[in-house]
C-alpha positions as CSV (number, residue, x, y, z in Angstrom):
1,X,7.6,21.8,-3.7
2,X,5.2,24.9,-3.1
3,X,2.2,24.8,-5.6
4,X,1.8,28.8,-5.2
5,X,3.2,31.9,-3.4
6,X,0.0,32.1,-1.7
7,X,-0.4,29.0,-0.1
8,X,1.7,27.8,2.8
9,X,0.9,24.5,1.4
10,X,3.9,21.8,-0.1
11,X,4.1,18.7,-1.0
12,X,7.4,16.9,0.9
13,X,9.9,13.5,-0.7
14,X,10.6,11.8,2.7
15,X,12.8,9.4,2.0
16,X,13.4,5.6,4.1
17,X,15.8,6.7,6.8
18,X,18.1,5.3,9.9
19,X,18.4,7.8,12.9
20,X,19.8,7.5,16.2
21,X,16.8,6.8,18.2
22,X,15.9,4.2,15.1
23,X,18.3,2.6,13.3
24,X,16.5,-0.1,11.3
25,X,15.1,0.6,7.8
26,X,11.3,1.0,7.5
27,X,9.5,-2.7,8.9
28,X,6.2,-2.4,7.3
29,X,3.4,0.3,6.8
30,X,2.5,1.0,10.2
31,X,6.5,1.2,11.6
32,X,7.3,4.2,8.1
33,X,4.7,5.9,9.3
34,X,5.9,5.6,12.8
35,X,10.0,6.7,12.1
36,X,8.1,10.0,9.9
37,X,5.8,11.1,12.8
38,X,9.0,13.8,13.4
39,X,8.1,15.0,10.2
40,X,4.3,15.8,10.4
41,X,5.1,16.9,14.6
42,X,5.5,20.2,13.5
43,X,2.5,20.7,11.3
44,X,-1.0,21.5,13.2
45,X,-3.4,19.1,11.5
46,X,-6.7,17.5,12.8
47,X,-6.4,14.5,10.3
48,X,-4.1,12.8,8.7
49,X,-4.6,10.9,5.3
50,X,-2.1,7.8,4.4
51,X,-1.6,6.7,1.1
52,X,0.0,3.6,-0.3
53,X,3.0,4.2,-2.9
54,X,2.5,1.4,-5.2
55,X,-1.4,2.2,-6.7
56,X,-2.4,4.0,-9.7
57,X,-6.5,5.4,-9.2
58,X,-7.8,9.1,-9.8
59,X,-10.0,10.1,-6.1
60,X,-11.4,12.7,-4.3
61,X,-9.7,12.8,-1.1
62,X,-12.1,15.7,0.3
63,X,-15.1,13.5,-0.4
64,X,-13.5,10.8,1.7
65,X,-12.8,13.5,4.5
66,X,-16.2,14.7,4.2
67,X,-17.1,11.0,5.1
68,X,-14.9,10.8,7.8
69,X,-16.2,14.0,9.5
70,X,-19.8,13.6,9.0
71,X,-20.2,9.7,11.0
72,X,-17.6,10.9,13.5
73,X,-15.0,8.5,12.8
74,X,-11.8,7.6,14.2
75,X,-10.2,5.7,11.5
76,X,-11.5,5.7,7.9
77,X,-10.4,3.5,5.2
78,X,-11.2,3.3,1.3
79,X,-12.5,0.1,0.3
80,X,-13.5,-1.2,-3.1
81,X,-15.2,-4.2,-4.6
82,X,-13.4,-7.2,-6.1
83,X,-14.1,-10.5,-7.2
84,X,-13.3,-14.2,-6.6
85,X,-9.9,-13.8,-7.6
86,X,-8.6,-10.4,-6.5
87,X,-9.9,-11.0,-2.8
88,X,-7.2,-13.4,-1.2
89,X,-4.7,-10.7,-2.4
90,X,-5.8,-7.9,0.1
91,X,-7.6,-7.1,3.3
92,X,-11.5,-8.3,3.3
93,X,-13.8,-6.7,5.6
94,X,-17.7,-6.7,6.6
95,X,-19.9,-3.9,7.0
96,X,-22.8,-2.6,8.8
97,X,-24.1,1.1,8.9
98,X,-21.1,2.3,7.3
99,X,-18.4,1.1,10.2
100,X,-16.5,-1.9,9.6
101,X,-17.2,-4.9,12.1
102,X,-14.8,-7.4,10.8
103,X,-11.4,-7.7,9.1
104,X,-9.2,-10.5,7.7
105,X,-5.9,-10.3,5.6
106,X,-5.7,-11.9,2.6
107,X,-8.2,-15.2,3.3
108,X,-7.8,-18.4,1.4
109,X,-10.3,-18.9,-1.0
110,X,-12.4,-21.5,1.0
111,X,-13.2,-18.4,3.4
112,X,-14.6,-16.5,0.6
113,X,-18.5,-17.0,1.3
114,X,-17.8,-16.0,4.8
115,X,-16.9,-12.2,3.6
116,X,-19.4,-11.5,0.3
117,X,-20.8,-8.1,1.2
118,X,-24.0,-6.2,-0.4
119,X,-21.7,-3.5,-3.1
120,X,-24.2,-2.2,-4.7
121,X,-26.1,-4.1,-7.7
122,X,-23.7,-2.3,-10.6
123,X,-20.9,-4.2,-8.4
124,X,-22.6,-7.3,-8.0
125,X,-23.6,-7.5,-11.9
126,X,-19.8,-7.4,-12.2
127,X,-19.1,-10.5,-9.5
128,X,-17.2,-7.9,-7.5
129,X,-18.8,-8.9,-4.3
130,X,-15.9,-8.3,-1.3
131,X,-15.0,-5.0,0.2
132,X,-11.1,-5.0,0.2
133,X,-9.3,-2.3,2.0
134,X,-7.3,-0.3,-0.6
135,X,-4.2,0.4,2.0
136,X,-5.9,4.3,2.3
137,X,-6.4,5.6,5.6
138,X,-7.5,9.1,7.4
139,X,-6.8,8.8,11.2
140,X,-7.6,11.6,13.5
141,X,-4.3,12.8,14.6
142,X,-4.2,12.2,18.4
143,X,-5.1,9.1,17.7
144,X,-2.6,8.0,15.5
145,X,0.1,9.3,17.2
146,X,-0.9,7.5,20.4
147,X,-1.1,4.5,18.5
148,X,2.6,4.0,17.2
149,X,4.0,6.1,20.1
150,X,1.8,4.2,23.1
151,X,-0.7,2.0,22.5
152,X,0.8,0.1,19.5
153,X,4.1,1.2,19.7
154,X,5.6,-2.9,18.3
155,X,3.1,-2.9,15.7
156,X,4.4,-2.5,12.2
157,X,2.0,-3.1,9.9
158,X,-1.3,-1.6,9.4
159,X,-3.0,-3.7,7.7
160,X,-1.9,-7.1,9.9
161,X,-2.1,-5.3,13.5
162,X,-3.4,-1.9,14.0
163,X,-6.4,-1.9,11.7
164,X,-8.1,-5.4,12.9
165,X,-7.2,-4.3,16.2
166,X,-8.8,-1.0,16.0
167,X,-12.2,-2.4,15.0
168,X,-13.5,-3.0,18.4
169,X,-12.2,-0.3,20.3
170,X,-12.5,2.8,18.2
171,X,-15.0,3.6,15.4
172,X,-13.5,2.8,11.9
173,X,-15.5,3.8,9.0
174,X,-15.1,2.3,5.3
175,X,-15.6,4.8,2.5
176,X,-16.3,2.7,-0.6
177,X,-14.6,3.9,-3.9
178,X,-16.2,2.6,-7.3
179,X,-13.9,4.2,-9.7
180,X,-10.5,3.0,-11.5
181,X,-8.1,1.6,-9.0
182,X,-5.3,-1.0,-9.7
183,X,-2.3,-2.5,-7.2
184,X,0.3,-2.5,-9.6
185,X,2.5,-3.9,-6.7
186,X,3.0,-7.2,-8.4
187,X,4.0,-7.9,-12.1
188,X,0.3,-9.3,-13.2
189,X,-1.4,-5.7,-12.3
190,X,1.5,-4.0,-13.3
191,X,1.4,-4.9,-17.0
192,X,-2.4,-5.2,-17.0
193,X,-2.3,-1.1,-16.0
194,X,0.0,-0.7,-18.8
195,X,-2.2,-2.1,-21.6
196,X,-4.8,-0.8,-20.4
197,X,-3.2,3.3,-21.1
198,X,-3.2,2.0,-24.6
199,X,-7.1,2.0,-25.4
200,X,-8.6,4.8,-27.0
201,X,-10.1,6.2,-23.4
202,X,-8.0,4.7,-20.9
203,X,-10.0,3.7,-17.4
204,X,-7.1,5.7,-16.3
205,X,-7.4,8.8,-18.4
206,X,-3.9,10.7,-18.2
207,X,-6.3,13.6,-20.2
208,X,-9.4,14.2,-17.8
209,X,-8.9,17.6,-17.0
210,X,-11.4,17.3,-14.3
211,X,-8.5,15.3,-12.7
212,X,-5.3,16.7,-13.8
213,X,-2.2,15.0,-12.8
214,X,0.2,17.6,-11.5
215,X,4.2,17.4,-11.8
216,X,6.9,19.7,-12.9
217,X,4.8,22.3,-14.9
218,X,6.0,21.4,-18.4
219,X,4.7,18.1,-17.6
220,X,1.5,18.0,-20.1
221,X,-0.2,15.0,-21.0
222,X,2.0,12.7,-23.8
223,X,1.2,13.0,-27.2
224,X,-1.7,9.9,-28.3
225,X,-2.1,8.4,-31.2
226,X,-5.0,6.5,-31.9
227,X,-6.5,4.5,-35.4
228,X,-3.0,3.6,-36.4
């Protein structure tokens, strides 16, 4: 898909595949990453930015770039504040100076007081008190190709292996998003997210034309009716 003539630029549907050198499906995040490293070879790119497929949010990647660039990071990951009973759902990390220092994956509730963070008084005034990683990552390139090729070349998943290995060795930055963002990967978020398009001004606003939603051209907004 080429947005414009003028731009070498495209946006590329790679699919779960079996090859000869690998012929077992996709094993977590890390390994599909891993089997479509043939597919970003060819491109020349200092950074590469991995998103997660099952997530509905509206963010500026460029600002999270920016981030990356200016404390010299290795690894980056998006992180956002959630409460009591969001956090033993995802990834729960601790901060200082911007870098992350520690890293657990989904902790029982009991380890809770062991990971509250400081996210900002707005955040706190809502309970949201633990960073969670939100499965978004911008690795410098050499890096993460060394990673799955070499260095962690059994690892499958990010959020289990590479990341909470990674902490200690190379410099991984959090980049902490406050907007709308919602795992619709199980049924409870997934319905929630769908209610929630029904208020007047959705959280998630399909009409922001600051952040347009881009799909086959004829694609506009659907039609809303409201007061009925």
């Amino acid at each position: 898909y080429h947005f414009s003539a003028f731009s070498a630029a495209f946006v590329d549907i790679l699919a779960a595949e079996q090859t000869p050198d690998n012929p077992t499906w996709f094993q977590g995040t890390a390994d599909a990453v891993r089997q479509s490293l043939r597919h970003i070879g060819p491109f020349e790119s200092e950074y590469v930015l991995i998103l997660s497929g099952d997530q509905l949010y509206q963010m500026d990647f460029s600002a999270m770039l920016d981030n990356h660039k200016k404390n010299g990071a290795d690894i980056s990951i998006a992180t956002i504040p959630v409460g009591d009973r969001d956090a033993p759902e995802f990834g729960i990390l601790k901060t200082a100076d911007g870098f992350i220092t520690s890293f657990i994956e989904k902790p029982k509730k009991d380890l809770l007081p062991d990971w509250v963070s400081d996210t900002g008084d707005a955040m706190k005034a809502q309970g949201r008190n633990y960073l969670a990683s939100m499965g978004i990552y911008i690795f410098n390139r050499k890096l993460l190709f060394d990673l799955l090729e070499n260095e962690k070349k059994d690892a499958t998943d990010f959020g289990k292996e590479i990341i909470p290995e990674s902490i200690d060795k190379y410099k991984v930055c959090s980049y902490q998003y406050d907007g709308y963002w919602t795992d619709i990967g199980n049924i409870y978020s997934f319905f929630e997210a769908n209610l929630g398009l029904t208020q007047d001004i959705p959280d998630f606003n399909l009409f922001d034309n600051n952040n347009a939603i881009y799909t086959r051209a004829r694609m506009l907004p659907p039609a809303k009716i409201s007061g009925s």
